[in-house]
N, C-alpha and C positions, 0 to 999 in steps of 0.2 A: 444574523444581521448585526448582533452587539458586537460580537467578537470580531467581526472584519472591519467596524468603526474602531476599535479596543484600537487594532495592530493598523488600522492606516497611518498613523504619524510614525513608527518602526518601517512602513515600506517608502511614504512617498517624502518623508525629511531627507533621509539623506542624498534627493535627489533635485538638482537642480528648478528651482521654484516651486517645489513640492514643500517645503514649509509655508509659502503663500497661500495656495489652496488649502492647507491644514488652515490657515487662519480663516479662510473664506466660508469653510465650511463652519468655524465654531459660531462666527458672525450669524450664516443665516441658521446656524439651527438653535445659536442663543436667542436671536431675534423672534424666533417663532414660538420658540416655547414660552418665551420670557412674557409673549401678550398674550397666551389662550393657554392660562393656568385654568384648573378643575379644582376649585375647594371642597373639600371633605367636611357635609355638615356637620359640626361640632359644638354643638353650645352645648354651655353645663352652666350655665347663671348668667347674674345681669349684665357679663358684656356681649351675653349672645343678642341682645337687645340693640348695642349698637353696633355690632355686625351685621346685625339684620338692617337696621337703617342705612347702614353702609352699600346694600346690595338696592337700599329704594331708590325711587326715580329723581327725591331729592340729590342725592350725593352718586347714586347710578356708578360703582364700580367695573360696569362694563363697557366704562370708558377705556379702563385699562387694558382692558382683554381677558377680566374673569369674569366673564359670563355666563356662565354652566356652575349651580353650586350641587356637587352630585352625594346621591345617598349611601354609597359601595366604596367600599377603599381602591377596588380593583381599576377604576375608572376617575380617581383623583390622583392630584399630585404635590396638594398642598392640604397640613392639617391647619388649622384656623384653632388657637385654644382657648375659646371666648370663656372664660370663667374659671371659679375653684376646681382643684383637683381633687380628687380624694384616693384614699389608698385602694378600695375596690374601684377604683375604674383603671386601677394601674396595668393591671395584666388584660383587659379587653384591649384599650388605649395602647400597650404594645402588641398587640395582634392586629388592632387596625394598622399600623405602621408597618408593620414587617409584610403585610397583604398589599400593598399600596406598589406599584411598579416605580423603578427607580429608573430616572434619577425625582428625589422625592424631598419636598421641604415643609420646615415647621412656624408659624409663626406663634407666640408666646404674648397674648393678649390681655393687660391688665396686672394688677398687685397681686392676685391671688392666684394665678398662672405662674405669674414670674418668681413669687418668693411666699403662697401661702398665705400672702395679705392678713389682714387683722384675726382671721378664723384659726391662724397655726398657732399662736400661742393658747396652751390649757386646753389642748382638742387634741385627742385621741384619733384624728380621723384624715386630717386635712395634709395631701404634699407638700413639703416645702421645696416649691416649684418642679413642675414638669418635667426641667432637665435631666430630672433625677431618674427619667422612665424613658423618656427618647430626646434624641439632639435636637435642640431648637437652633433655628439661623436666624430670626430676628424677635427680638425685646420690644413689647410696646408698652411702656409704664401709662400708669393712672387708674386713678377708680372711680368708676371705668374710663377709658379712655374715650375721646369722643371720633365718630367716623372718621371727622378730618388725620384724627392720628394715624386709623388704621390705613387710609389713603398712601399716607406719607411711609408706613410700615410695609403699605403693596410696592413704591415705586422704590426703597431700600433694598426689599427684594428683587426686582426684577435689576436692578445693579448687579448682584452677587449672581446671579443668574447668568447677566450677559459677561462676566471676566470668566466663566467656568470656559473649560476647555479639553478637548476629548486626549489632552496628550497626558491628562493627569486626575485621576479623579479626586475630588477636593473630603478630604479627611475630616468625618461626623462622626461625634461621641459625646455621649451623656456624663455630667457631672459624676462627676464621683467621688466630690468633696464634701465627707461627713455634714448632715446639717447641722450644726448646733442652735442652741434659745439663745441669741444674742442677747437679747431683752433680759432675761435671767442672770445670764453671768455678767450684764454687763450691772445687773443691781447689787449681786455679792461681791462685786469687785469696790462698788460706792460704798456699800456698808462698811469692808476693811478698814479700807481709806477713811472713813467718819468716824471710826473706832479709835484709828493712831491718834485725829487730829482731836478729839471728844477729852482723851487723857490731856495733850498739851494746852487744850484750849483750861481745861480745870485749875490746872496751874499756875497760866496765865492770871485767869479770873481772883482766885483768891491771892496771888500778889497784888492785885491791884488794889481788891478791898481794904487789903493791909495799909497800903502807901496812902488810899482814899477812901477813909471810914466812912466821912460826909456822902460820898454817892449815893444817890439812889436813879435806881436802873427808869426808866424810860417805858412808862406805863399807855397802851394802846385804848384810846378813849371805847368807852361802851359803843356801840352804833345801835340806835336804835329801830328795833323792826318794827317796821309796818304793820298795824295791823289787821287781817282781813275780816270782813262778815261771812260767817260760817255761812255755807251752801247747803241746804239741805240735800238730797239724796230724793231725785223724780222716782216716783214707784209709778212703775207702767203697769196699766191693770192686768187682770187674772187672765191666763190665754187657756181656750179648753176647758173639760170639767171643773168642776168646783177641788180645791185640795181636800174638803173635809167631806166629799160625795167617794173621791179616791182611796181616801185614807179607811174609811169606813168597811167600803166594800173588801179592801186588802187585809184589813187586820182579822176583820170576820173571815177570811179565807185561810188563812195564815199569821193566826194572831202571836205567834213568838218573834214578828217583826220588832223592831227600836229604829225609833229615829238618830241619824247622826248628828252628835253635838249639840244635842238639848236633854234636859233632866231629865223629861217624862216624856213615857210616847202616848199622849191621849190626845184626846177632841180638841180638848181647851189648848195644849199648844200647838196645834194645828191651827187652829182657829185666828191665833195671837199671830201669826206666820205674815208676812209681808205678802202683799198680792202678787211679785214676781219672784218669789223665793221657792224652789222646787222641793219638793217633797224626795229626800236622801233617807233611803235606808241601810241598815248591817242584816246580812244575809248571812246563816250560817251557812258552813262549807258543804255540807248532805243537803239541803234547801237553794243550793245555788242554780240548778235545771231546771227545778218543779215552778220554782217561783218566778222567774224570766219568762220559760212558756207557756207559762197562764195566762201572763198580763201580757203578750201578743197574740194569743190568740183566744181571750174570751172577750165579746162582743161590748162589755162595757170599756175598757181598755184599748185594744186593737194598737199596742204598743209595736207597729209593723216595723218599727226605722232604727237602726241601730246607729247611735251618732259615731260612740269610741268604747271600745277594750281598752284602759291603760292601768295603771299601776303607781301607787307610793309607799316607797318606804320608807316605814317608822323606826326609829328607835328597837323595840321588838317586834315587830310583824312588817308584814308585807296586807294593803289592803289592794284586791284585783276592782276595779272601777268599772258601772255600766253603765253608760247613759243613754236612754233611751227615748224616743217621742212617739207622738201618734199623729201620721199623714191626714189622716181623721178629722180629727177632734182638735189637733196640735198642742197638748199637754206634753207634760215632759216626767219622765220618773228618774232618778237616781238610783243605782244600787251598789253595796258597796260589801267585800265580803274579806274578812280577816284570814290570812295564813302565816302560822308563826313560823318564827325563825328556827327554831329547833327543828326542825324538817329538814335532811340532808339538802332535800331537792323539792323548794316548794312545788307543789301540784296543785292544780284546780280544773274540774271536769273543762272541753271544750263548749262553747257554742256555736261553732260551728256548723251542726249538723239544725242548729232552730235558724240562726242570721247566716247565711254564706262569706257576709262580707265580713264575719271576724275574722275569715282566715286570715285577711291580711292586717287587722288590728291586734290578732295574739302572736303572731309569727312579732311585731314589732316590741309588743311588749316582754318576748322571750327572749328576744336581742338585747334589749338594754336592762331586764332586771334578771332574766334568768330562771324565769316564772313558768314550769312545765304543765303543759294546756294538753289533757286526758285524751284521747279521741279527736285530735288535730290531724286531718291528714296530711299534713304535709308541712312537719316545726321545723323550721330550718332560720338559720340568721336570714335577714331581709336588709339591712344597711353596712353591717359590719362582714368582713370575709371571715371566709371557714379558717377556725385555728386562730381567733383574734383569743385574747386570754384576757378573761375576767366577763361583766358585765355594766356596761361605765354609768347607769342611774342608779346604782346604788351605792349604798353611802361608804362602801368599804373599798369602794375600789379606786386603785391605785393606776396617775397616771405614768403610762410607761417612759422611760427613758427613750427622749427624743432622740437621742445618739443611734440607737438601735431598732431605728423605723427599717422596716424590712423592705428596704429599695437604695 
């Protein structure tokens, strides 16, 4: 059927009123399509919020004729790209597009769709804009734009829709103009320039001194600040057992504990501790299993809930972070366990196999420090694509040259 629409303006132009009909038909088949468009749910941040408001009864976009927002590319014909892009969505994002039946269109919704918005400078992560992954046909600036834009964005489109015409198909292609940090080079180009004018302005200056010894320069009065009444600091009382009923029971089980970031680990600074200050300990790296699933699973604990897996890096170590509560009792413990950097490849046992749900708090923490979790079934990057190079929370890593984003 496409191919006999292709060649009807080759059969019926050069024949007498047969270019009328060619226009009758683009008429009713722009007409048609142009009001019972299929948007392709797309949101990826806050302007899928007002997309979504866009489709409520307030503002009801199925005045226009898009009334069907479908889940399948196979049965849309318009992307909608309510939010930031990022480089892993890039190759799914063109697989929805090239699955989507043609003829097939994009809108580009928001600062950070269109150009990256305020997340592309000093991020490792964020496209600078969309076009750079498939052809958009309409720009909706703002952040975020409000319904009525994207309104005005539906009926821009449905124009470009109804001038298409089957004697010519209208020519789609992604940017493929380098992106550069405008922002960057547009600051070492100031500094240059501050540098010429810094020498002449010197010169200036001490001529002038010379001609006008008596000067003196033009002093900005102090201003004086305000000053406030210190706020003390509300301590919300003690939630759960007692700290020093905890501290007690743990040290007696595992007394080569330390507390972090106080001198001593006894009673009395336990005792001295604020009522909402959690009990932080250093775990050595061979005590890092035993000691986790004890305190969930012995009954004066019952540390069932695992909040986060995460990680910081110091100076020389790496400390892997756990923090833990009890649904219980609703206490909280801290654990905290040092691996140095001299390690090729730091490693620390999983726990996975005690919390289920570290899988996906050490897969995140492997992603950004590079932290190898022993008995993980399944370590793989979680936000960054395969083949991203380096690890970007830590402190050596270098960000890449924006010129050479892979898209």
């Amino acid at each position: 059927m496409g191919i006999v629409i292709e060649n009807l303006p080759k059969l019926l132009d050069p024949i007498p009123g047969g270019s009328k009909l060619i226009n009758t038909v683009d008429y009713i088949a722009n007409w048609a399509r142009s009001n019972s468009i299929w948007p392709l749910v797309y949101g990826t941040s806050c302007c899928a919020i007002e997309m979504m408001s866009t489709g409520s009864s307030k503002h009801d976009w199925a005045r226009f004729g898009w009334e069907v927002a479908r889940a399948t590319p196979r049965q849309a014909d318009l992307i909608i790209l309510a939010g930031t892009i990022v480089e892993k969505m890039a190759d799914p994002l063109r697989r929805l597009y090239d699955q989507m039946p043609a003829p097939k269109y994009v809108i580009a919704m928001g600062a950070c769709t269109i150009s990256g918005g305020p997340f592309f400078y000093d991020n490792y992560s964020v496209v600078k804009g969309a076009d750079h992954i498939i052809p958009v046909d309409v720009y909706i600036p703002g952040c975020p734009p409000r319904p009525e834009a994207l309104l005005y964005g539906i009926m821009e489109l449905q124009k470009i829709m109804c001038k298409e015409t089957i004697r010519e198909t209208r020519k789609k292609e992604i940017n493929a103009v380098p992106s550069i940090d405008a922002m960057t080079v547009a600051v070492q180009e100031w500094e240059a320039e501050l540098k010429g004018k810094e020498a002449g302005l010197k010169e200036e200056a001490k001529k002038y001194k010379e001609e006008n010894p008596d000067y003196k320069p033009f002093k900005q009065p102090r201003k004086i600040v305000e000053k406030f009444e210190k706020v003390e600091r509300v301590i919300h009382p003690e939630v759960g057992k007692p700290k020093t009923e905890l501290f007690e029971k743990l040290l007696n089980q595992f007394p080569f504990l330390t507390l972090y970031d106080k001198e001593e680990t006894n009673m009395e600074t336990v005792e001295a501790m604020k009522a909402d200050e959690i009990l932080d300990f250093i775990l050595p790296t061979d005590q890092y299993i035993p000691v986790i699933n004890f305190v969930k699973k012995n009954a004066d604990f019952q540390m069932d809930l695992l909040l986060v897996v995460t990680a910081v890096d110091w100076l020389d170590h790496y400390d892997v972070i756990v923090q833990l509560t009890s649904t219980t009792f609703k206490h909280k413990l801290f654990f905290r366990t040092p691996i140095p950097k001299d390690d090729d490849i730091p490693e620390i046992e999983s726990l996975s196999q005690i919390y289920p749900t570290a899988n996906w708090h050490e897969r995140e923490t492997y992603d950004f420090f590079g932290i190898d979790f022993k008995g993980h079934p399944d370590l793989r990057r979680i936000f960054l694509w395969e083949g991203f190079e380096g690890y970007p929370l830590r402190k050596d890593f270098k960000h890449p040259e924006i010129i050479a984003r892979p898209y």
